[in-house]
N, C-alpha and C positions, 0 to 999 in steps of 0.2 A: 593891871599890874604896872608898876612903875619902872620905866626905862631904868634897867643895871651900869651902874658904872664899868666900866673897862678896866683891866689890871695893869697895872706898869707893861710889865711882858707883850700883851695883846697889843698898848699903843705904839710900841715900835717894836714889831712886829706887821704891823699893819693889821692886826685881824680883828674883826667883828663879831667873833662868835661869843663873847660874851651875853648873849640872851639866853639866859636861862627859865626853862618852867620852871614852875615850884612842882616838884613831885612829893605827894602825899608818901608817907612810911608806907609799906607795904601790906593790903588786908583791909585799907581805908581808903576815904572821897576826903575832897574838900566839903563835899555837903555833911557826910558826917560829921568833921573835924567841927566845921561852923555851928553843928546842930550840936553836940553831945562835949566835945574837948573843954575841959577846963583849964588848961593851961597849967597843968601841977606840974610838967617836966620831968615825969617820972619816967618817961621812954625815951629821951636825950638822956637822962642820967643811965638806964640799963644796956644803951647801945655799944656793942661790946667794940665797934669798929671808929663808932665817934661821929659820923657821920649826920644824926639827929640833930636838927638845930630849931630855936622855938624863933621861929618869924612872925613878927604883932601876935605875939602870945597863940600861937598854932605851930605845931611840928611838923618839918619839913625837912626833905631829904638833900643834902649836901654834897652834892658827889666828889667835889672839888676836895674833898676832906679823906674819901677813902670807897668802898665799894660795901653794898648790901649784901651781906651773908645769908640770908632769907633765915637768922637765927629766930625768930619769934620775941625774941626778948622785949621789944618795945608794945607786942599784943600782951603779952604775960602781964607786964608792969603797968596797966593803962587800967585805972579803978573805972574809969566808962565805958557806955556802951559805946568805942567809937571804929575798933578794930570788928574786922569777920572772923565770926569763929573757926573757920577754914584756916589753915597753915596755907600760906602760898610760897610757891618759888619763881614766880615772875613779876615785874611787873607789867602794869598794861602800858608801860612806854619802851621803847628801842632808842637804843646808841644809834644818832646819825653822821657818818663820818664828812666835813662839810669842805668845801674848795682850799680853804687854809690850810690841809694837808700838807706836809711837808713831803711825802711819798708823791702826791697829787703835785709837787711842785719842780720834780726831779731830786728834792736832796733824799738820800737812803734813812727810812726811819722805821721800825717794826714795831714800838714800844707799847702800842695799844695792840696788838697780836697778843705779846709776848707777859699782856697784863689779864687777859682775857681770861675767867679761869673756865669758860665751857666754848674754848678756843671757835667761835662764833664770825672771826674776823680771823679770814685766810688771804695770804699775797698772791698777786697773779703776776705775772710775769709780764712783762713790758720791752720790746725792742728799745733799745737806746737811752731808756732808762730804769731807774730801780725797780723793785717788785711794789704793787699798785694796791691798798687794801681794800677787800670787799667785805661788806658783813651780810651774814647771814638772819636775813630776819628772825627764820622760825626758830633758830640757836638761840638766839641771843634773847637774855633773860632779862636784860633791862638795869643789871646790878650797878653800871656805873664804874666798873672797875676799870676801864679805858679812858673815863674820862680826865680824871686825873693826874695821870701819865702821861699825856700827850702834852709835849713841849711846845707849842703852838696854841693850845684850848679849841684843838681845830674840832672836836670831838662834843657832839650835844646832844641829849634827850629829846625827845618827841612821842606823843600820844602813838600809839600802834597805828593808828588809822591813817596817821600823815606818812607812813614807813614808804610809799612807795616815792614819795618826791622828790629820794637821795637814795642813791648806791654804792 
């Protein structure tokens, strides 16, 4: 994958967490996508939150844009075989919450709590300074809806399997 540019915001700022995975729509792999996607954009045009976007002609998920409703609409709309027929409500990646934290920094911030809609990301309390956020792995559904809320982009997606390398 190609090193991502940084936003205005993150270069001053100082933060680095502009590395983003490309997350597969939910239900699919890259290996499918590669194997079976035609690239019609027919599950960007039905995603009701907007989120779908076609990167070198393959669909991929944007969090930066809004959070996955685990509505099915982009499985429905996809004329290939590239979704599982199984409805899911997770994905197989977690929100990692990363040092750029601005709670993590002393300044007072909630806004990835308070976006959370299966409130998965609870504050702990901290001597001396503001409340500290933790996310709960098994909660949290992977939807992305913290990511884009966070004033800082302190906030990034990870394969499940990396989940323990960040708290």
């Amino acid at each position: 994958m190609v090193p991502q540019p940084i936003s205005r915001r993150q270069f001053f700022s100082g933060s680095r967490a502009a590395v983003h995975v490309r997350v597969c729509p939910p239900g699919t792999s890259i290996e499918k996508l590669i194997e079976a996607c035609s690239g019609c954009g027919l599950c960007e045009e039905r995603c009701p939150t907007g989120i779908i976007r076609l990167t070198d002609g393959l669909p991929f998920v944007d969090f930066t844009l809004g959070e996955c409703t685990f509505c099915d609409e982009c499985r429905q709309a996809c004329p290939e075989p590239v979704f599982s027929s199984a409805h899911l409500e997770q994905f197989p990646h977690v929100a990692v919450i990363g040092a750029e934290c601005l709670a993590k920094r002393n300044i007072a911030c909630q806004s990835c709590g308070e976006a959370c809609p299966l409130q998965a990301i609870r504050f702990r309390p901290r001597i001396g300074g503001p409340f500290v956020p933790e996310l709960d792995f098994d909660v949290c559904s992977g939807c992305g809806g913290c990511i884009g809320i966070c004033p800082v982009g302190a906030i990034a997606i990870e394969p499940r399997s990396m989940e323990e390398t960040d708290a």
